[in-house]
ZAMARGU-4260 file (C-alpha; in steps of 0.2 Angstrom, whole numbers, plus 5000, padded with zeros to 4 digits):
<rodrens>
0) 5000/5000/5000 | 5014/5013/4996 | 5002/5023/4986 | 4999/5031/5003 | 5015/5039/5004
5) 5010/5054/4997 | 4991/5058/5004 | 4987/5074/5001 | 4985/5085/5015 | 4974/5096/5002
10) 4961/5079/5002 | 4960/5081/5021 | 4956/5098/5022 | 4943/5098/5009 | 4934/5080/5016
15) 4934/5088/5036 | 4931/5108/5028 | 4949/5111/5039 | 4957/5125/5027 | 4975/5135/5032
20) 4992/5128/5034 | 4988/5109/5040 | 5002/5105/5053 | 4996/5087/5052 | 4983/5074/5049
25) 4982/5073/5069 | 4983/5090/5075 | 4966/5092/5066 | 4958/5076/5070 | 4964/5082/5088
30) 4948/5094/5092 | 4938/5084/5083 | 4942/5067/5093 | 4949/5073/5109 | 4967/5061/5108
35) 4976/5065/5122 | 4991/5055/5118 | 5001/5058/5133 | 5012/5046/5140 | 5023/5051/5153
40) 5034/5034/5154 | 5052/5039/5158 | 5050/5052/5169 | 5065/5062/5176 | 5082/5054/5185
45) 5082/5057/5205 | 5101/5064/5203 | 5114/5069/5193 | 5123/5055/5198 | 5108/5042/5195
50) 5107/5047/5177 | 5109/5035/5164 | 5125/5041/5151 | 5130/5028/5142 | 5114/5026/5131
55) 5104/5036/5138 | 5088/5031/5127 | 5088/5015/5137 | 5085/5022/5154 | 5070/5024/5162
60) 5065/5032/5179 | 5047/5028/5182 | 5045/5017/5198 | 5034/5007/5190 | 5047/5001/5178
65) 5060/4998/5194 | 5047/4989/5204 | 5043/4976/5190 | 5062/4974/5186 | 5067/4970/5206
70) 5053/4961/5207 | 5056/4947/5195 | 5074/4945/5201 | 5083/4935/5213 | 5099/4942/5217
75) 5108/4960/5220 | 5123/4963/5219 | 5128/4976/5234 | 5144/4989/5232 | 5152/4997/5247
80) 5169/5000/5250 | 5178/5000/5268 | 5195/5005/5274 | 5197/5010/5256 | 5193/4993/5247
85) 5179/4989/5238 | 5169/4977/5239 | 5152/4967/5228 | 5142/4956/5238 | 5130/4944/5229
90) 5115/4943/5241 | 5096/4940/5242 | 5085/4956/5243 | 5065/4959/5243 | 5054/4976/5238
95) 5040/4981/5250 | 5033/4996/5241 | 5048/5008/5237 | 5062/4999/5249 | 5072/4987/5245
100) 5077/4976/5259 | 5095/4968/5263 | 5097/4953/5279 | 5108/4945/5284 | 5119/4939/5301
105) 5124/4954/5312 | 5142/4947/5308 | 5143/4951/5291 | 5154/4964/5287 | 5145/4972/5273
110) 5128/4972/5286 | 5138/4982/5297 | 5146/4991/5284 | 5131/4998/5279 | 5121/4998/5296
115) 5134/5012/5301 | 5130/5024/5285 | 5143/5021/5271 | 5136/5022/5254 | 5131/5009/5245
120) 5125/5003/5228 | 5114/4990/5222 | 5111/4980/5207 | 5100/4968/5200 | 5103/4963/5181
125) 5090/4951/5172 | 5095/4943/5156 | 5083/4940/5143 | 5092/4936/5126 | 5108/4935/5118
130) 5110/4948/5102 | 5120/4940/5088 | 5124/4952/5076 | 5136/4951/5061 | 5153/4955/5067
135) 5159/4951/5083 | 5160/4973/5089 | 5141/4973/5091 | 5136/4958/5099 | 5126/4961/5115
140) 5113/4956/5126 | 5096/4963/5129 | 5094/4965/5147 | 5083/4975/5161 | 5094/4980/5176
145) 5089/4993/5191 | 5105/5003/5198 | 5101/5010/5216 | 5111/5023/5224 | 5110/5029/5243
150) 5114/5024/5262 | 5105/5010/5273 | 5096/5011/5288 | 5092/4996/5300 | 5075/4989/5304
155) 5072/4988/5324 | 5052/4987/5325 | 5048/4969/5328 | 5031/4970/5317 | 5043/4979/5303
160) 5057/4966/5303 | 5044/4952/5302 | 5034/4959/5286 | 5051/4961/5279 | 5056/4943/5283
165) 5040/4938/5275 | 5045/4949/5259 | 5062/4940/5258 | 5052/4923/5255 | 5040/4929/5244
170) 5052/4936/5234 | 5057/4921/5229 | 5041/4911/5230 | 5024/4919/5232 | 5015/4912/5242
175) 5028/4900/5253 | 5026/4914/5269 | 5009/4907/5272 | 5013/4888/5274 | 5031/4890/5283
180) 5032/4889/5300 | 5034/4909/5306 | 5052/4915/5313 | 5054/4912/5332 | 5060/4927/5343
185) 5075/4923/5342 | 5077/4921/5325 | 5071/4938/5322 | 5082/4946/5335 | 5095/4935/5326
190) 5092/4945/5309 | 5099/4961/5304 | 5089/4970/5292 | 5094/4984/5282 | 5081/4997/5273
195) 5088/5004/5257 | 5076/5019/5249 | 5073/5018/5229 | 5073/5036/5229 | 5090/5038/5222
200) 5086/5022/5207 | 5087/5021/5188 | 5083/5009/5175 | 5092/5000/5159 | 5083/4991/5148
205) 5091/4984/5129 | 5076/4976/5119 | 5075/4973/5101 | 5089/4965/5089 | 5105/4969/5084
210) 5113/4985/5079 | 5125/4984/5066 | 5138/4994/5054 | 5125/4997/5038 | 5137/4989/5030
215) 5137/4972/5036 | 5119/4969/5035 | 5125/4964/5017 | 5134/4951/5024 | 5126/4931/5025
220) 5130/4928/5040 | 5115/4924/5052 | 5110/4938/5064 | 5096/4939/5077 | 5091/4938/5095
225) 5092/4920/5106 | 5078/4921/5119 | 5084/4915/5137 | 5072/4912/5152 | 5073/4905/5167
230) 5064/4888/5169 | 5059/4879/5185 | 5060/4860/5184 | 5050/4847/5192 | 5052/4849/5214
235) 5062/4834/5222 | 5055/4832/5240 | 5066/4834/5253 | 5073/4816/5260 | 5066/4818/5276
240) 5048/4825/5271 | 5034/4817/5281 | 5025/4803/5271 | 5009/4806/5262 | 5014/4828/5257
245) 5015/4834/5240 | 5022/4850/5231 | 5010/4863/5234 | 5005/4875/5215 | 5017/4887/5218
250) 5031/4874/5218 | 5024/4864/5202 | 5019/4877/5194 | 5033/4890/5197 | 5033/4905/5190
255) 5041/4921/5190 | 5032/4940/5185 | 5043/4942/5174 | 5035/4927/5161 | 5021/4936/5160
260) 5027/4956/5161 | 5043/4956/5155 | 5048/4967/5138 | 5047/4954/5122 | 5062/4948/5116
265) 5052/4945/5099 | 5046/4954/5087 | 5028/4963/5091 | 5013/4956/5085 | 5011/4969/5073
270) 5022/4969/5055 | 5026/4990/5051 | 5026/4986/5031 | 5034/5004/5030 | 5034/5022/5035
275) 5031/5038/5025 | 5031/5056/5027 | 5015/5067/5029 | 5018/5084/5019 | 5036/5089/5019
280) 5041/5081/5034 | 5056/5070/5032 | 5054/5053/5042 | 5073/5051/5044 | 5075/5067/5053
285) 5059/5069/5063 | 5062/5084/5075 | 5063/5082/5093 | 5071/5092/5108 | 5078/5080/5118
290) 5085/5063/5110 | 5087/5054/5123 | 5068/5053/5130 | 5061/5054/5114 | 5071/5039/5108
295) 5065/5028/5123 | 5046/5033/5119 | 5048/5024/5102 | 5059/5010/5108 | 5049/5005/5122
300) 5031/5010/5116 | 5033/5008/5098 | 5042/4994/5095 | 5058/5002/5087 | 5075/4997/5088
305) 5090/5009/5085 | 5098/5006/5070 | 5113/5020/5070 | 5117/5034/5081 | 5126/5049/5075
310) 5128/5068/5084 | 5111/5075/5085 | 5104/5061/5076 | 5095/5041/5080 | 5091/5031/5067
315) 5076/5019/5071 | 5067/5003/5062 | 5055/4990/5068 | 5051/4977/5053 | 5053/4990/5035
320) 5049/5004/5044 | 5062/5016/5045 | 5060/5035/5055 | 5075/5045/5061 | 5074/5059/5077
325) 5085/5073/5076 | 5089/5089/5087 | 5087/5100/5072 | 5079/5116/5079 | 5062/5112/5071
330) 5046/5112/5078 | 5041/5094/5082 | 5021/5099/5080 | 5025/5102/5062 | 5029/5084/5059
335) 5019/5071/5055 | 5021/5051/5048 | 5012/5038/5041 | 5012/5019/5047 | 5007/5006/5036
340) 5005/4989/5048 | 4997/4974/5047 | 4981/4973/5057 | 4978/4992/5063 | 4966/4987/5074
345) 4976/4976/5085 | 4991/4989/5086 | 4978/5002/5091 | 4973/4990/5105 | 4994/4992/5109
350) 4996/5006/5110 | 4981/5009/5121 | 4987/4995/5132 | 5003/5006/5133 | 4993/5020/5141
355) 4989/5029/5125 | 4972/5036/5120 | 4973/5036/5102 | 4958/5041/5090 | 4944/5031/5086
360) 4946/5019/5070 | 4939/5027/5053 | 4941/5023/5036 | 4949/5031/5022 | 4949/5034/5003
365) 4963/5035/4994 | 4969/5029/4974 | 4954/5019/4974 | 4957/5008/4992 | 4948/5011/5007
370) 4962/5011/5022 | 4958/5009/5039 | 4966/5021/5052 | 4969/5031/5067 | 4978/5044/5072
375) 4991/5046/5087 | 5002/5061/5095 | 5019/5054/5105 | 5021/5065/5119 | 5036/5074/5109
380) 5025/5083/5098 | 5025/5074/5080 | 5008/5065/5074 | 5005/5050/5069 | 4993/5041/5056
385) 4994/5022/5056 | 4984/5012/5042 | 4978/4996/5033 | 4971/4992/5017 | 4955/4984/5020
390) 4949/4984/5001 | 4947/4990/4987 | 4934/5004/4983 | 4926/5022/4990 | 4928/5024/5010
395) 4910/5019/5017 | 4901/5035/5023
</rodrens>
């Protein structure tokens, strides 16, 4: 359907009586359908130094984000340095609301460490593929990791330190806290518990497949993503386990929140058949004032993976769609795109899944096809049209 490419804006002024410069197919479907496209995902870093640098179109700040990241892991890894060495302890954690809680012995040097104030950073890194790409300089790994800077403080409240033993447990199997025996006194007064604020906390996420040089994707060697997970097999009872008990679900039916919330490491549901500019827009340098949050929005809410990075300039592309954001002094409200894709109707169901609240579906005529489609802003400013073929013939009134 590349005829589309070049719909007239003049055809959309005369069939909704909208006359004047047309900024975009969406701006004046905008009053008409009330779109409010907003979608405030990435947020703003707590601190200079909790900033994501090194691509910095992967990082995200929205606790939302962190709390489904911690939450699906197992392990942190704890940084602190005493007497002028440092240290990384590997050790279990748990997340009530927006704390993340460390235990351990009262011996433990890094418990005591941090019980007395010295700063510290956590980690949690979740693999979820391996990226094969061309040549051996752009291999990578898509991954989501949560960095969390700050100082602990210890739990003393009996009822506190008992909700965050609980938490430790179900952070690694939901529900297990309500069939195990509850800790003793002693065992509680035996536990040091540390309190570590995600006030001071970023997010990394790589999805999508490899990046390579443009010139190798002429190469025939196989590139593409190898989709890891991690799989619980069948329990083996304890030797000593009273006669006549089984596994209860959670055990034979182990599952972490991840399986189900975690960002795919295949492609989306919906094929982009190609991208085409609205106007005089030019798709490869769509204008946006700040790249770095802009490129996130498309990565993680579009679907696009980026393809080439320059000064001032990302090159994106998910399936044969192709758009590039640039920090080229224009006005982003002057922009505007076409989408074809393969089923509109389920990508608009995506998008507004994604906390989008694009327009309603209507159908269009152009060179002699009806096209199915609906119309979307991204919270940078450019507008969106994304559209289907549906047949052949004048759009139904």
């Amino acid at each position: 359907m590349h005829d589309i490419a070049a719909y007239p804006q003049r055809a959309a002024r005369s069939r909704y009586g909208y006359d004047g410069q047309c900024r975009s197919w969406y701006c004046m479907l905008w009053a008409m359908h009330s779109v409010r496209g907003e979608y405030h995902m990435h947020q703003e870093p707590a601190s200079p130094r909790s900033t994501v640098r090194r691509h910095a179109e992967r990082g995200n700040y929205d606790p939302a984000v962190l709390r489904a990241i911690l939450d699906d892991g197992f392990v942190c890894h704890v940084g602190f340095v005493v007497d002028g060495q440092p240290y990384v302890i590997p050790t279990g954690y748990a997340r009530i609301d927006d704390v993340l809680y460390l235990h351990g012995s009262p011996a433990s040097r890094m418990l005591r460490s941090l019980r007395e104030g010295v700063p510290v950073c956590v980690t949690v890194t979740l693999l979820d593929a391996l990226v094969l790409a061309r040549s051996t300089y752009h291999h990578s790994l898509n991954y989501r990791s949560v960095v969390v800077l700050g100082r602990a403080t210890e739990v003393t409240d009996h009822d506190a330190k008992v909700r965050a033993m609980d938490a430790l447990v179900e952070q690694i199997v939901p529900g297990r806290s309500r069939d195990a025996r509850r800790p003793s006194d002693g065992e509680i007064k035996g536990t040091l518990i540390l309190a570590v604020p995600l006030s001071e906390a970023s997010a990394k996420v790589r999805t999508g497949p490899p990046i390579d040089a443009e010139a190798d994707y002429a190469l025939p060697i196989w590139a593409g993503v190898v989709p890891l997970r991690l799989a619980a097999g069948s329990p083996i009872d304890d030797p000593r386990l009273q006669p006549g008990l089984t596994p209860p679900e959670y055990a034979t039916a182990y599952r972490r929140p991840g399986e189900v919330s975690q960002p795919p490491t295949s492609l989306p549901r919906v094929t982009f058949h190609g991208a085409f500019p609205i106007g005089d827009t030019d798709i490869l340098t769509l204008p946006v004032r700040e790249l770095g949050p802009a490129a996130c929005y498309y990565i993680h809410v579009l679907g696009f993976s980026v393809v080439e990075r320059t000064p001032g300039t990302i090159l994106l592309q998910r399936d044969a769609a192709r758009i590039g954001l640039a920090t080229n002094g224009k006005d982003p409200e002057q922009a505007s795109c076409y989408f074809s894709v393969s089923d509109v109707a389920l990508l608009r169901e995506e998008l507004a899944e994604k906390g989008i609240e694009p327009s309603v579906l209507r159908e269009e005529e152009h060179g002699g096809k009806r096209h199915l489609v609906f119309f979307a802003r991204e919270p940078y400013g450019v507008c969106f049209c994304f559209g289907q073929v549906v047949a052949s013939g004048p759009a139904s009134e």
